[in-house]
Each structure stands twice: as structure tokens, then as C-alpha cells.
CHARMM internal coordinates of N, CA and C (Angstrom, degrees):
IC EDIT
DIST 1 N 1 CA 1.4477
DIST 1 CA 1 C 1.5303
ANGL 1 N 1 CA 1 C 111.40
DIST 1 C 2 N 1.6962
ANGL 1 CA 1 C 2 N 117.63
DIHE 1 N 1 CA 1 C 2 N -48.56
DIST 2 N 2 CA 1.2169
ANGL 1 C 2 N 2 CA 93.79
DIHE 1 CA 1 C 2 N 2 CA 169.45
DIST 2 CA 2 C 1.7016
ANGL 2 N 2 CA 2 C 134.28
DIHE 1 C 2 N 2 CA 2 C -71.98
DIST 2 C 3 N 1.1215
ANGL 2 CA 2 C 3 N 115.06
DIHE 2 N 2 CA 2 C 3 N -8.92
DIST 3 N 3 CA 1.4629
ANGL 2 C 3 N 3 CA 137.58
DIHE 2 CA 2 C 3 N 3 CA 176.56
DIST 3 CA 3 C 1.6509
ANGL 3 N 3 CA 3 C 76.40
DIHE 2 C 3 N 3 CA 3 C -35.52
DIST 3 C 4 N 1.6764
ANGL 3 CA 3 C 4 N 96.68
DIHE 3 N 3 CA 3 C 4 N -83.24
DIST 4 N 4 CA 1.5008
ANGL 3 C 4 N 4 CA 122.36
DIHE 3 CA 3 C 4 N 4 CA -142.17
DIST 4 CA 4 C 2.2790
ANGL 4 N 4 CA 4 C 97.90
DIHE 3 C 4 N 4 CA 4 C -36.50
DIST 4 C 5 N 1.9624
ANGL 4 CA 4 C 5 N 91.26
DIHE 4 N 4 CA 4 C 5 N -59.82
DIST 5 N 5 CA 1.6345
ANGL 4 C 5 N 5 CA 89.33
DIHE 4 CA 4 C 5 N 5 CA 177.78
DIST 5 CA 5 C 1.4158
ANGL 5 N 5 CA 5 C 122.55
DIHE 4 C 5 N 5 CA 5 C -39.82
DIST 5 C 6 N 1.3207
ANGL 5 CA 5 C 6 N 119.00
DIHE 5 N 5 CA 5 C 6 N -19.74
DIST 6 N 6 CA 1.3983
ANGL 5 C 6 N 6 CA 103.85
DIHE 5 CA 5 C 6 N 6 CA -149.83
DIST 6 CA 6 C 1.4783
ANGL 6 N 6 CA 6 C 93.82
DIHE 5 C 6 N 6 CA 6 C -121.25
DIST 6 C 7 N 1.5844
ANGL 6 CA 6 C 7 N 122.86
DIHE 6 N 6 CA 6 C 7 N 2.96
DIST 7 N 7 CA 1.1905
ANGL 6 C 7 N 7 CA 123.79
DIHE 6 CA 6 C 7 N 7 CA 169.90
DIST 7 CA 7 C 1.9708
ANGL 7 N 7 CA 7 C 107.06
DIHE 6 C 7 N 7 CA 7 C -83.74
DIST 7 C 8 N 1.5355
ANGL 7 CA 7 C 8 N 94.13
DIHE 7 N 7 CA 7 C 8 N -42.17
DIST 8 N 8 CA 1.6373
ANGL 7 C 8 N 8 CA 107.10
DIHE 7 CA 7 C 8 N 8 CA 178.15
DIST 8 CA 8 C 1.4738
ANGL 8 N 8 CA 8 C 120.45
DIHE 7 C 8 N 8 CA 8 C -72.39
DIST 8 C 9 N 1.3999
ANGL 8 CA 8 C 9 N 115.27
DIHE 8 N 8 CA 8 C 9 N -16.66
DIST 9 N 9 CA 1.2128
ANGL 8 C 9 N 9 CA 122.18
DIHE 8 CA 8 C 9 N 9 CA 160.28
DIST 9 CA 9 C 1.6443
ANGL 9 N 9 CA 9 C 121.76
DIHE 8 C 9 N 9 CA 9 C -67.00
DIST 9 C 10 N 1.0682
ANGL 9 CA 9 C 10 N 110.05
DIHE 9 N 9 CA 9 C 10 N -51.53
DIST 10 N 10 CA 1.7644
ANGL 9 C 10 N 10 CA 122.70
DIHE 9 CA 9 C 10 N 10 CA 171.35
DIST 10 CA 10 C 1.4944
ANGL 10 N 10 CA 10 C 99.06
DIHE 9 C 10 N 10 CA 10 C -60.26
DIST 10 C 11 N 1.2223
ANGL 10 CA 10 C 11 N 129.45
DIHE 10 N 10 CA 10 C 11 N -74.39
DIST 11 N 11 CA 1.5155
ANGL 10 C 11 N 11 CA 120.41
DIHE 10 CA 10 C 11 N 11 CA 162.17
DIST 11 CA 11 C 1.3391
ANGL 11 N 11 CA 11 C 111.44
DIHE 10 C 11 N 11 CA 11 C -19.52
DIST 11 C 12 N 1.0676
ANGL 11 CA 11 C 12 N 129.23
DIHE 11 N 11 CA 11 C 12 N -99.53
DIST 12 N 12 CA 1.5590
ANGL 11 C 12 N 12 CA 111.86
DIHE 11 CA 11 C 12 N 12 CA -171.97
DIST 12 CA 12 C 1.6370
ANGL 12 N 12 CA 12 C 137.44
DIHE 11 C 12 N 12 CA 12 C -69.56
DIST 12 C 13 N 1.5653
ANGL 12 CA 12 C 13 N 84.72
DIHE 12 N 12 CA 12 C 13 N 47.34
DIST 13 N 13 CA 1.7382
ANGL 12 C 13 N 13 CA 95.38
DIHE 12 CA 12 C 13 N 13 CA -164.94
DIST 13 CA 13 C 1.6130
ANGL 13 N 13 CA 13 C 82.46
DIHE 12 C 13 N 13 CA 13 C -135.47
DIST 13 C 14 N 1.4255
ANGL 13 CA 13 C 14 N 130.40
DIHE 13 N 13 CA 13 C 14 N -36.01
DIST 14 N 14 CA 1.0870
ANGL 13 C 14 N 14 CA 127.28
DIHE 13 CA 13 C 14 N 14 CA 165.14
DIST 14 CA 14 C 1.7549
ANGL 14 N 14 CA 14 C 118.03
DIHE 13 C 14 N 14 CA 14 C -72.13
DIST 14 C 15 N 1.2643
ANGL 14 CA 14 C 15 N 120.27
DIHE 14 N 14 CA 14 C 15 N -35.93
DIST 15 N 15 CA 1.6998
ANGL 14 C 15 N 15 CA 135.69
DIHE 14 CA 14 C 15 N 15 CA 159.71
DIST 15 CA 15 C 1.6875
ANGL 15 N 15 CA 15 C 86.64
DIHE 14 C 15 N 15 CA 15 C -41.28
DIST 15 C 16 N 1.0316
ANGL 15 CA 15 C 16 N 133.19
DIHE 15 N 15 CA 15 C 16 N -74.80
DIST 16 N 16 CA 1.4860
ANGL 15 C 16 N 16 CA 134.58
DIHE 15 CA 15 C 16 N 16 CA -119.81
DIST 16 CA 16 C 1.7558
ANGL 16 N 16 CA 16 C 72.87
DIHE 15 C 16 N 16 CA 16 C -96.65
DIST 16 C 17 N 1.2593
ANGL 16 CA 16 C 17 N 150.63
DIHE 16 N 16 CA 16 C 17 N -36.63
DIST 17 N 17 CA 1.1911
ANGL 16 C 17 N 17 CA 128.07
DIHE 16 CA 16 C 17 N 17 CA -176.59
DIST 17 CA 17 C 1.4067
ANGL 17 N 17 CA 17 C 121.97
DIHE 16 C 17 N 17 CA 17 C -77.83
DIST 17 C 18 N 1.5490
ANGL 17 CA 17 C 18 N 105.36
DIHE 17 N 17 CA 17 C 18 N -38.90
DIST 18 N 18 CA 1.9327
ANGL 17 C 18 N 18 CA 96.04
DIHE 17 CA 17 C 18 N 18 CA 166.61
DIST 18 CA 18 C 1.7814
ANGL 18 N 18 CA 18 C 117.89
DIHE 17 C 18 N 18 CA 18 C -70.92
DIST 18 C 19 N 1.2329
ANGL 18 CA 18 C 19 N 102.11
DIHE 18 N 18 CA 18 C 19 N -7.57
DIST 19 N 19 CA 1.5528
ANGL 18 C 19 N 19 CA 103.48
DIHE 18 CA 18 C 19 N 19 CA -171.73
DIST 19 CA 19 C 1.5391
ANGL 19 N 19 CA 19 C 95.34
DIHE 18 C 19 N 19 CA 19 C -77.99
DIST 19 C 20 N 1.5617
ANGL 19 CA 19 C 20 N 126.01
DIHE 19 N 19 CA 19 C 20 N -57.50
DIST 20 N 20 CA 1.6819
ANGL 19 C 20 N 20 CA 120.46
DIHE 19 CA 19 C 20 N 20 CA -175.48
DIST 20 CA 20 C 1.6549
ANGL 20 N 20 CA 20 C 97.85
DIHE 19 C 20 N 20 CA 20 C -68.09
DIST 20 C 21 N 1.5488
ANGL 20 CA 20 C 21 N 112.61
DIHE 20 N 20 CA 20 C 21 N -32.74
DIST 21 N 21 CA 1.9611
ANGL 20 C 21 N 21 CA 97.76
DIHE 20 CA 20 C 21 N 21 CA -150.18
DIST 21 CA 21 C 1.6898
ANGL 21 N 21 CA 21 C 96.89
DIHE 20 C 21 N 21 CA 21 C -81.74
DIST 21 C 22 N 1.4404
ANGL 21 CA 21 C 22 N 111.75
DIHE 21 N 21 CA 21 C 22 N -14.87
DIST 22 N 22 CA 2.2963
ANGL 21 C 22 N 22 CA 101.89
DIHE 21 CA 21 C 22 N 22 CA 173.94
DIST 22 CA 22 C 1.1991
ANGL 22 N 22 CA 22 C 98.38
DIHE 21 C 22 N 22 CA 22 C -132.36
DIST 22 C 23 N 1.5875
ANGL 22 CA 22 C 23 N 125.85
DIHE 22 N 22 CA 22 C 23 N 12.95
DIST 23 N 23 CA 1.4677
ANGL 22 C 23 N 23 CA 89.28
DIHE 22 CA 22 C 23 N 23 CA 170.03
DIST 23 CA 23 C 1.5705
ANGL 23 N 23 CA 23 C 114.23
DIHE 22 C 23 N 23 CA 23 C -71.76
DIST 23 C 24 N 1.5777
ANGL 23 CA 23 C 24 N 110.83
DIHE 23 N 23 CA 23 C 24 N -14.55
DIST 24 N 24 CA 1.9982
ANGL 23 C 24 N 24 CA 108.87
DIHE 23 CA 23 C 24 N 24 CA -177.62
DIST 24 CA 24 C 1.6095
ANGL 24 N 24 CA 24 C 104.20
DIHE 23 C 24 N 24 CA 24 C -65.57
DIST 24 C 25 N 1.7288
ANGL 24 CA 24 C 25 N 118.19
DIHE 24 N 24 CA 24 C 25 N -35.10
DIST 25 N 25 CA 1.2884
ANGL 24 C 25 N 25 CA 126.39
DIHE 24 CA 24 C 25 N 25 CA -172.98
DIST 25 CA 25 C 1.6069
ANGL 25 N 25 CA 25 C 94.20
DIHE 24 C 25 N 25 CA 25 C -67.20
DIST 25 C 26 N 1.2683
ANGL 25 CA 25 C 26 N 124.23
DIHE 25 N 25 CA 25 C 26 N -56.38
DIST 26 N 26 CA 1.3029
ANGL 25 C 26 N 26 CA 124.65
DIHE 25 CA 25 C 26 N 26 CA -167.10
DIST 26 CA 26 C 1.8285
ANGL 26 N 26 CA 26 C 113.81
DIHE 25 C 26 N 26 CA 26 C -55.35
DIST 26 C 27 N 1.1526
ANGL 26 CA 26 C 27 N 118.13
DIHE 26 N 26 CA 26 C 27 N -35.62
DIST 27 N 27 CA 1.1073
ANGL 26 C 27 N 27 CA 127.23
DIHE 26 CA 26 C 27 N 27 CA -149.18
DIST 27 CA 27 C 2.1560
ANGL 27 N 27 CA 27 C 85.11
DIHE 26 C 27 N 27 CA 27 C -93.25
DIST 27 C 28 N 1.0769
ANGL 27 CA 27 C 28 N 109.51
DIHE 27 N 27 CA 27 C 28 N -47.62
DIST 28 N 28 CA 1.5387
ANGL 27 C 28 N 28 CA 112.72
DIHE 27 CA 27 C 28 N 28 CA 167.09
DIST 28 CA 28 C 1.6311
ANGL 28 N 28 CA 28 C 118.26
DIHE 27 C 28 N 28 CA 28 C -50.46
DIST 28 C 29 N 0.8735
ANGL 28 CA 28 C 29 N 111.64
DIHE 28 N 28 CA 28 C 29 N -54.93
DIST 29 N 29 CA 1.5084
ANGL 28 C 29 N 29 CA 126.86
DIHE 28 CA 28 C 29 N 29 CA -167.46
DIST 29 CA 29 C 1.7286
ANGL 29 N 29 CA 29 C 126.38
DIHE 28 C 29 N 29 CA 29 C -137.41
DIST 29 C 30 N 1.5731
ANGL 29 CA 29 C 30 N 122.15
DIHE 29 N 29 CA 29 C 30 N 61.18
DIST 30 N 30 CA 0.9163
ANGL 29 C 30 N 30 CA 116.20
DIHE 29 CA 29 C 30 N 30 CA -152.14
DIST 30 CA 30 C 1.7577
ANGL 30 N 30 CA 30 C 106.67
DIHE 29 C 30 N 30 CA 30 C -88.18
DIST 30 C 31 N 1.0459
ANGL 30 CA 30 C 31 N 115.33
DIHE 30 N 30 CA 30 C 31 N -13.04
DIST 31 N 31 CA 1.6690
ANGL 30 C 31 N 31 CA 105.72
DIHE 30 CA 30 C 31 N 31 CA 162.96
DIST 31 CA 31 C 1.7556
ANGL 31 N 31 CA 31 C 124.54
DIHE 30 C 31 N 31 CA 31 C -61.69
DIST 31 C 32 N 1.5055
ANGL 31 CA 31 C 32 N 88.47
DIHE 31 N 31 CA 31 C 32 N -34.92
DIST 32 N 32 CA 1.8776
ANGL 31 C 32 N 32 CA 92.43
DIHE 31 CA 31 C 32 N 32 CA 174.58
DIST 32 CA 32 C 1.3096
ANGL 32 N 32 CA 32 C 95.50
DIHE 31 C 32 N 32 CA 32 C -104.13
DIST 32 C 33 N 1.3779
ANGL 32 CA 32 C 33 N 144.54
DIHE 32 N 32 CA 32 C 33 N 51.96
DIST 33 N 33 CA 0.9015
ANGL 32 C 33 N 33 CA 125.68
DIHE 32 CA 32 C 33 N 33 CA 125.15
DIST 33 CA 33 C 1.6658
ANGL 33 N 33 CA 33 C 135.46
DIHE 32 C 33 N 33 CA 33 C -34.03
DIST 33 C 34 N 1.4222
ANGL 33 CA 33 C 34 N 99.00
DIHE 33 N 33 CA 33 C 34 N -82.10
DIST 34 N 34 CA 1.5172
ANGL 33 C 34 N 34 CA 78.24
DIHE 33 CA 33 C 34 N 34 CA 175.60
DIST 34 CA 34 C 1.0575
ANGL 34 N 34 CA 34 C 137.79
DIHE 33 C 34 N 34 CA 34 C -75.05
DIST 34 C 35 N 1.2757
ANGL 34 CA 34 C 35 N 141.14
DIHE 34 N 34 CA 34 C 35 N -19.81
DIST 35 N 35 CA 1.3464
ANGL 34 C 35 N 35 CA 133.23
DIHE 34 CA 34 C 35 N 35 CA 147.72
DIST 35 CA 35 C 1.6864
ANGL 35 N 35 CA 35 C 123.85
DIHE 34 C 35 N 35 CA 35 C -13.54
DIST 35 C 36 N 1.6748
ANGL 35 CA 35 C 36 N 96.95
DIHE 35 N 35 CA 35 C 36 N -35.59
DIST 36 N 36 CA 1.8746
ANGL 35 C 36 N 36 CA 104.37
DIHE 35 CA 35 C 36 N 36 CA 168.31
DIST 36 CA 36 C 1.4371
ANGL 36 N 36 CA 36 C 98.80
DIHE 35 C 36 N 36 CA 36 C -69.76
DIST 36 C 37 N 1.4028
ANGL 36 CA 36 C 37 N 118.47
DIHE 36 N 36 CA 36 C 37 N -59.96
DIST 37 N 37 CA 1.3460
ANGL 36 C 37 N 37 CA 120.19
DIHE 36 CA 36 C 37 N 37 CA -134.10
DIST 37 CA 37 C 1.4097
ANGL 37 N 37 CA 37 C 102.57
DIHE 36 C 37 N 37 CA 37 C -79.09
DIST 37 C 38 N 1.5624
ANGL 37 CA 37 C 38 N 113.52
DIHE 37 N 37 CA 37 C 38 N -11.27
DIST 38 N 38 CA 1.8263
ANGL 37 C 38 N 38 CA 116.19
DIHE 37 CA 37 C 38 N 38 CA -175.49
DIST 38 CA 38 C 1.5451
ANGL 38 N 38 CA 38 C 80.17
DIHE 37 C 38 N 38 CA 38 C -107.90
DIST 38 C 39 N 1.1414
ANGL 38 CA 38 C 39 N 155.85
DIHE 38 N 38 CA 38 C 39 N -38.24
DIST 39 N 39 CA 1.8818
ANGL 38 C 39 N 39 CA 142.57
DIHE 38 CA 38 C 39 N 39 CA -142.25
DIST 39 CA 39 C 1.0783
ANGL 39 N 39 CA 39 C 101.21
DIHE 38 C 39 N 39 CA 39 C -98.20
DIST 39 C 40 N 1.5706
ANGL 39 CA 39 C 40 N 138.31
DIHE 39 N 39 CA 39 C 40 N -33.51
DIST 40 N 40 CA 1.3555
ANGL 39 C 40 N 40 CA 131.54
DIHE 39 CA 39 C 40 N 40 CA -144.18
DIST 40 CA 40 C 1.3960
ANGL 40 N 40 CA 40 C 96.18
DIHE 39 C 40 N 40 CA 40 C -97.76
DIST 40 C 41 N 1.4052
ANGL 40 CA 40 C 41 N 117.20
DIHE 40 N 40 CA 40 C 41 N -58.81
DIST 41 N 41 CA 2.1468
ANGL 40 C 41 N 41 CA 111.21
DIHE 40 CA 40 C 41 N 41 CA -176.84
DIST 41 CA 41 C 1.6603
ANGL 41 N 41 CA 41 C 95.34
DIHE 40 C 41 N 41 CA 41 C -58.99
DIST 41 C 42 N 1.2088
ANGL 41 CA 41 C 42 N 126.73
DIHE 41 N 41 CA 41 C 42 N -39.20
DIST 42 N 42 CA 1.3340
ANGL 41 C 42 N 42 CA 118.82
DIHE 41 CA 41 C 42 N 42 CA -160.85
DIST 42 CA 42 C 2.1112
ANGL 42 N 42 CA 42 C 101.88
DIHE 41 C 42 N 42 CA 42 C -70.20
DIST 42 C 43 N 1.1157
ANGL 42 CA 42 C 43 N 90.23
DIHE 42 N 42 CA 42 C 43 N -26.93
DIST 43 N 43 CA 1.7943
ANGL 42 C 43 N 43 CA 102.53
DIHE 42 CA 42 C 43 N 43 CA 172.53
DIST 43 CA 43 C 1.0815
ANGL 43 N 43 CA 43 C 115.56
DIHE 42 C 43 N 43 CA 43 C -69.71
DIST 43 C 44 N 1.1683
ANGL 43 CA 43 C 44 N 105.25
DIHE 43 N 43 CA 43 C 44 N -50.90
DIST 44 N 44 CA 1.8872
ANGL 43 C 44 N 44 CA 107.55
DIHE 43 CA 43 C 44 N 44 CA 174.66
DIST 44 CA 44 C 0.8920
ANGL 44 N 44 CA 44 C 130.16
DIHE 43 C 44 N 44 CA 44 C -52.68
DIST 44 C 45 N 1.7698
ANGL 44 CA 44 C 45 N 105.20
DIHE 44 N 44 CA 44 C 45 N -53.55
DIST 45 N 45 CA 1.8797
ANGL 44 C 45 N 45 CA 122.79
DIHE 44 CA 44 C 45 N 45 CA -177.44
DIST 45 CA 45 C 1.9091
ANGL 45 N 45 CA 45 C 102.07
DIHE 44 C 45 N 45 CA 45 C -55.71
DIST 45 C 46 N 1.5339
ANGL 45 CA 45 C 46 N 108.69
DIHE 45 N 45 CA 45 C 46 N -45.97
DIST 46 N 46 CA 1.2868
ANGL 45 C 46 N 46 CA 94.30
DIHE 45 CA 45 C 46 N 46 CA -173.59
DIST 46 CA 46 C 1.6892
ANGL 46 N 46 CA 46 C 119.76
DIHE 45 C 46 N 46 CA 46 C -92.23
DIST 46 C 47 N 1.4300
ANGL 46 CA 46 C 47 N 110.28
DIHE 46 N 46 CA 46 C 47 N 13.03
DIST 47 N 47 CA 1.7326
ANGL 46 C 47 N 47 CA 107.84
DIHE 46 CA 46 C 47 N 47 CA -176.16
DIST 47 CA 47 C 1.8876
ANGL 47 N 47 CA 47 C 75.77
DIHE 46 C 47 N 47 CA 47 C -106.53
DIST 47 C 48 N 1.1524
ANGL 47 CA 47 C 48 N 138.26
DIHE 47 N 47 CA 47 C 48 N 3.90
DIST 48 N 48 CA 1.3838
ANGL 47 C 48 N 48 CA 135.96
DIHE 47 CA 47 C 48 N 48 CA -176.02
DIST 48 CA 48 C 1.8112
ANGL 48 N 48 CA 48 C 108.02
DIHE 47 C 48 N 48 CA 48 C -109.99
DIST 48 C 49 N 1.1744
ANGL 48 CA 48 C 49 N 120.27
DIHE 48 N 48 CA 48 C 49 N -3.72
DIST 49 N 49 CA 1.3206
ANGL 48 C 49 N 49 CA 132.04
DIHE 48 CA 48 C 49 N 49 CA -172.71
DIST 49 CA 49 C 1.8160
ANGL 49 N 49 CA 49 C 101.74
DIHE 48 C 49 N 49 CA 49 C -137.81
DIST 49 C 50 N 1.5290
ANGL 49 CA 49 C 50 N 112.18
DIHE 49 N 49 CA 49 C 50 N -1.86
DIST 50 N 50 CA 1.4228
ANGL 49 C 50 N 50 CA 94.82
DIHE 49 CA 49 C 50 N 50 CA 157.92
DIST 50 CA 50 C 1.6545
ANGL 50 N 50 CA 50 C 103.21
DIHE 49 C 50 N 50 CA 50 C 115.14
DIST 50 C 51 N 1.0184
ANGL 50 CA 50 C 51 N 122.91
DIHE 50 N 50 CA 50 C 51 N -3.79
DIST 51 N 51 CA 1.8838
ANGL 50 C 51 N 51 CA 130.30
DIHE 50 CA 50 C 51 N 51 CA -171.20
DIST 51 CA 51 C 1.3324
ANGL 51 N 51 CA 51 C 90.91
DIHE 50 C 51 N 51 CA 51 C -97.17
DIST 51 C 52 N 1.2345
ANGL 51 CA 51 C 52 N 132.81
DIHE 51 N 51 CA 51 C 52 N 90.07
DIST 52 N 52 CA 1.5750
ANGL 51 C 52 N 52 CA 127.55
DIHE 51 CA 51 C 52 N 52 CA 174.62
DIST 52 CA 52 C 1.3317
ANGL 52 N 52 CA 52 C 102.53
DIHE 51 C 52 N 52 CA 52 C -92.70
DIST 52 C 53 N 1.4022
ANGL 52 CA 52 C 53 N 128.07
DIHE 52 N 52 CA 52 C 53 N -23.91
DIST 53 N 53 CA 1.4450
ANGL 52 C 53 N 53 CA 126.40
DIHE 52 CA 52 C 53 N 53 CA -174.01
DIST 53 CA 53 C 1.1145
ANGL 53 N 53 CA 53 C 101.53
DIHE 52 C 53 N 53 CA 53 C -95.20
DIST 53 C 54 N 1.6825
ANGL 53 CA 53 C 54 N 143.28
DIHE 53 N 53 CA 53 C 54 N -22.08
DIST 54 N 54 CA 1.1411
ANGL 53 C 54 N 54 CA 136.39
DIHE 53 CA 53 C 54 N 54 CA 178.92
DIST 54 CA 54 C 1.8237
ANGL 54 N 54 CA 54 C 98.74
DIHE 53 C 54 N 54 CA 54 C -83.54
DIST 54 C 55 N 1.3923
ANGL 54 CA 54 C 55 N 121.80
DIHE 54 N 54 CA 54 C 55 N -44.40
DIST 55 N 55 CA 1.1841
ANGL 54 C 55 N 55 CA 115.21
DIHE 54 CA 54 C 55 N 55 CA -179.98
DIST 55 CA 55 C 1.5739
ANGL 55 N 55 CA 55 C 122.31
DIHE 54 C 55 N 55 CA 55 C -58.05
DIST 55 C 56 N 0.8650
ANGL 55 CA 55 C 56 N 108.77
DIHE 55 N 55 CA 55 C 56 N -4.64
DIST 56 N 56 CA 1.7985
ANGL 55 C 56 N 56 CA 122.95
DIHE 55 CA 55 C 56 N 56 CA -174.21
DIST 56 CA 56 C 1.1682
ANGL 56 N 56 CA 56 C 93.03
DIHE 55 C 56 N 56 CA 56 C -89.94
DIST 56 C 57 N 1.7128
ANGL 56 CA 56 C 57 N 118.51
DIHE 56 N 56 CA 56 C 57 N -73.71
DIST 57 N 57 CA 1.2289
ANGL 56 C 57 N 57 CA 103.20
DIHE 56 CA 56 C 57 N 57 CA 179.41
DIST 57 CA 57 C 1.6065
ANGL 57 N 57 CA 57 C 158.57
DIHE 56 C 57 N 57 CA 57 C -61.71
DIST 57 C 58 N 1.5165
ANGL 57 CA 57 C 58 N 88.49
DIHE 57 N 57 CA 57 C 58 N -3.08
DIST 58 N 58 CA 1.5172
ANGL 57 C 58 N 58 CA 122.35
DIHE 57 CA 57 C 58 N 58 CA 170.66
DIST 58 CA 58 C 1.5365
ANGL 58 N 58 CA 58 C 107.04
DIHE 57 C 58 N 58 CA 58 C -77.22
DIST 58 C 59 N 1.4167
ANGL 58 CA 58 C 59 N 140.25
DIHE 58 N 58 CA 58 C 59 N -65.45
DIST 59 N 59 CA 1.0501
ANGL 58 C 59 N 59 CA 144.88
DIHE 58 CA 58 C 59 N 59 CA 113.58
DIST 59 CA 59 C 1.2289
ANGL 59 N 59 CA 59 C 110.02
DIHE 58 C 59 N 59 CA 59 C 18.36
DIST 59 C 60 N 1.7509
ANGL 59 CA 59 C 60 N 149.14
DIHE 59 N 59 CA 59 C 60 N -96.73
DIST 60 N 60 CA 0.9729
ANGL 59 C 60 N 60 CA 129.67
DIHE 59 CA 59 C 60 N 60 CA -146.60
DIST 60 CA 60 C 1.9603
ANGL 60 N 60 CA 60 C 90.43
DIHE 59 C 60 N 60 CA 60 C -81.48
DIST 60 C 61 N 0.8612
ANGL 60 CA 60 C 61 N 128.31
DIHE 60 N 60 CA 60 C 61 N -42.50
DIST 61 N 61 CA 1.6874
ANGL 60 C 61 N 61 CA 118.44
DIHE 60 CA 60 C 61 N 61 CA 175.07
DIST 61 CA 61 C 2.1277
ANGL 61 N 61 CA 61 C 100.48
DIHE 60 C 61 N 61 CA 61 C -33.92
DIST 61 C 62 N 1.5838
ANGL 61 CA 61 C 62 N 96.44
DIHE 61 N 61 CA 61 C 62 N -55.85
DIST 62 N 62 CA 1.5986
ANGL 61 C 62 N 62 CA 82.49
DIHE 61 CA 61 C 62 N 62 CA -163.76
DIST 62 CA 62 C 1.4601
ANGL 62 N 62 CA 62 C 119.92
DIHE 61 C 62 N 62 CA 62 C -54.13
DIST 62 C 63 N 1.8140
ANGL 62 CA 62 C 63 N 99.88
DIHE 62 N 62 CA 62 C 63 N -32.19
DIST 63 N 63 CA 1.5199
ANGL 62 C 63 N 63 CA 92.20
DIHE 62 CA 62 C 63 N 63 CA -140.42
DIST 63 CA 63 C 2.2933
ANGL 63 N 63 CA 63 C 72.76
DIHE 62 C 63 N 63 CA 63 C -97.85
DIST 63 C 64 N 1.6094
ANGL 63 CA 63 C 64 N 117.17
DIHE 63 N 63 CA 63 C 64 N 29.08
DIST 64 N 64 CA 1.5644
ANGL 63 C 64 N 64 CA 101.90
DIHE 63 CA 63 C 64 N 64 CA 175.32
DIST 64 CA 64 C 1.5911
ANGL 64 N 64 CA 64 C 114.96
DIHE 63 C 64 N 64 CA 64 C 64.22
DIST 64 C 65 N 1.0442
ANGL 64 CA 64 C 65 N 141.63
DIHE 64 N 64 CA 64 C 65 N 6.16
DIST 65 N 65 CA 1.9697
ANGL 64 C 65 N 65 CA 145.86
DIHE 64 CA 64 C 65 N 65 CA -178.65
DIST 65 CA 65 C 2.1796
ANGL 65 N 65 CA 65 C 77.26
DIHE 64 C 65 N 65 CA 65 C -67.84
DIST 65 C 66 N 1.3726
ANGL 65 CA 65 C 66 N 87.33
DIHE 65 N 65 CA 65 C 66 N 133.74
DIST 66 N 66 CA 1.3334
ANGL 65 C 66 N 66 CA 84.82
DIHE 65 CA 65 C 66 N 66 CA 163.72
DIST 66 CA 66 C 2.0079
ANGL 66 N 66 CA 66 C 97.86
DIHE 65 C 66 N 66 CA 66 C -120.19
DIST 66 C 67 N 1.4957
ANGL 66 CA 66 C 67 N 97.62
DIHE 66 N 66 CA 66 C 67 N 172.29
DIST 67 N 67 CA 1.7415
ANGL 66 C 67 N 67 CA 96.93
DIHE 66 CA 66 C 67 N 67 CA 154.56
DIST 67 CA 67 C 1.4733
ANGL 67 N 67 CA 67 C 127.62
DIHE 66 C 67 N 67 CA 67 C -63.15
DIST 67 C 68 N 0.8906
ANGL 67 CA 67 C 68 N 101.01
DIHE 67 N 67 CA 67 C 68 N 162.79
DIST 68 N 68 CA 1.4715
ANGL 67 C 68 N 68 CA 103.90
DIHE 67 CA 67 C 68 N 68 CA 170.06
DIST 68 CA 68 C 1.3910
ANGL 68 N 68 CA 68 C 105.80
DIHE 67 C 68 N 68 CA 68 C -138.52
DIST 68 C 69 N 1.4960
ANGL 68 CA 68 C 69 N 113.76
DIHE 68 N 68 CA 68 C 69 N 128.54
DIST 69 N 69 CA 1.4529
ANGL 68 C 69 N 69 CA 148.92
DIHE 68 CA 68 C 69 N 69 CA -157.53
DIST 69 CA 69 C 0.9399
ANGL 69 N 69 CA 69 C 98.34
DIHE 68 C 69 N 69 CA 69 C -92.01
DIST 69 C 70 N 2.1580
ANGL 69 CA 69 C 70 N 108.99
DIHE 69 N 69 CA 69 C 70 N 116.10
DIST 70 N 70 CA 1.5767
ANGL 69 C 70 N 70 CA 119.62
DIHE 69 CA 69 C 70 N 70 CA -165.45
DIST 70 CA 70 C 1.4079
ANGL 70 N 70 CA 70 C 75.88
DIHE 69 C 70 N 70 CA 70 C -111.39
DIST 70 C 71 N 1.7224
ANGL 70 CA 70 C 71 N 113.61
DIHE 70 N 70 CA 70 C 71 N 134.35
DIST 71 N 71 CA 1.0277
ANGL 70 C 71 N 71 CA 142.11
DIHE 70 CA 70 C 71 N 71 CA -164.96
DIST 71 CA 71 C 1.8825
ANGL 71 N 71 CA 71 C 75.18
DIHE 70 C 71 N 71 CA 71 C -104.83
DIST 71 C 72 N 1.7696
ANGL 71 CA 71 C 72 N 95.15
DIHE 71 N 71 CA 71 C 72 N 142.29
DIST 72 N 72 CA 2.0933
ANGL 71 C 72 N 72 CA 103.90
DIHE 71 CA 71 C 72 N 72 CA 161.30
DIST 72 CA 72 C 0.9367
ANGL 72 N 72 CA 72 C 80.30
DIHE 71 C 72 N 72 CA 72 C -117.17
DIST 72 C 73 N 1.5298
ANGL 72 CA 72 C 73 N 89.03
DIHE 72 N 72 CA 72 C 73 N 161.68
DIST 73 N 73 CA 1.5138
ANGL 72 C 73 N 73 CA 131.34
DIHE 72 CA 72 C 73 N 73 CA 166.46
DIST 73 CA 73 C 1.3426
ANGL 73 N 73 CA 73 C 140.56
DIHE 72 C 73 N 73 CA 73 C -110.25
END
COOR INIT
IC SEED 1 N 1 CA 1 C
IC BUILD
């Protein structure tokens, strides 16, 4: 029984942290929402384990930066 409390406690301690930490992202940009809410921990964990070039590019997917197409001449 206490298992169960202390599993439902972390549950709504994790609820109550994506609810304050994207609802400002959400309320800005609610089509790319998730693109934050799946890109950004997944950015971290790997600019935190050493993928700085993969974390960049995870990063510009979340936050939508596209390229821009250098036309030659």
C-alpha cells in the first residue's frame, strides 16, 4: 500500500512539473508543442552524455530553425 502512495505521489509531482515547466511554451506556440516536450529532455540527456552535434540538431528540430538554402553561382 505504501508502494502504491508513493508511486502516486511522484506521479503528480511530475504532472505538476510539465504543467508549470510548458505550459508558458504551450501557451506561445501550441502547434510545436510537442516537438518541445519530446526534443528538449531528449537534447539534454544526449548534450549530457557527450552528442553535442546530435544535441544541436535535436534542438533546432524542436525549437523549428530550419536551413536556409545557399543558392551558387
Amino acid at each position: 500500500m505504501t508502494e502504491f502512495i508513493i508511486i502516486s505521489v511522484l506521479i503528480i509531482l511530475f504532472g505538476g512539473f510539465l504543467y508549470w515547466a510548458y505550459l508558458p511554451d504551450y501557451r506561445r506556440n501550441p502547434k510545436e508543442f510537442w516537438r518541445t516536450l519530446i526534443g528538449m529532455p531528449i537534447g539534454i540527456l544526449l548534450g549530457g552524455i557527450g552528442f553535442r552535434d546530435l544535441n544541436e540538431q535535436i534542438r533546432k528540430w524542436a525549437v523549428g530553425e530550419k536551413k536556409e538554402k545557399e543558392t551558387e553561382k
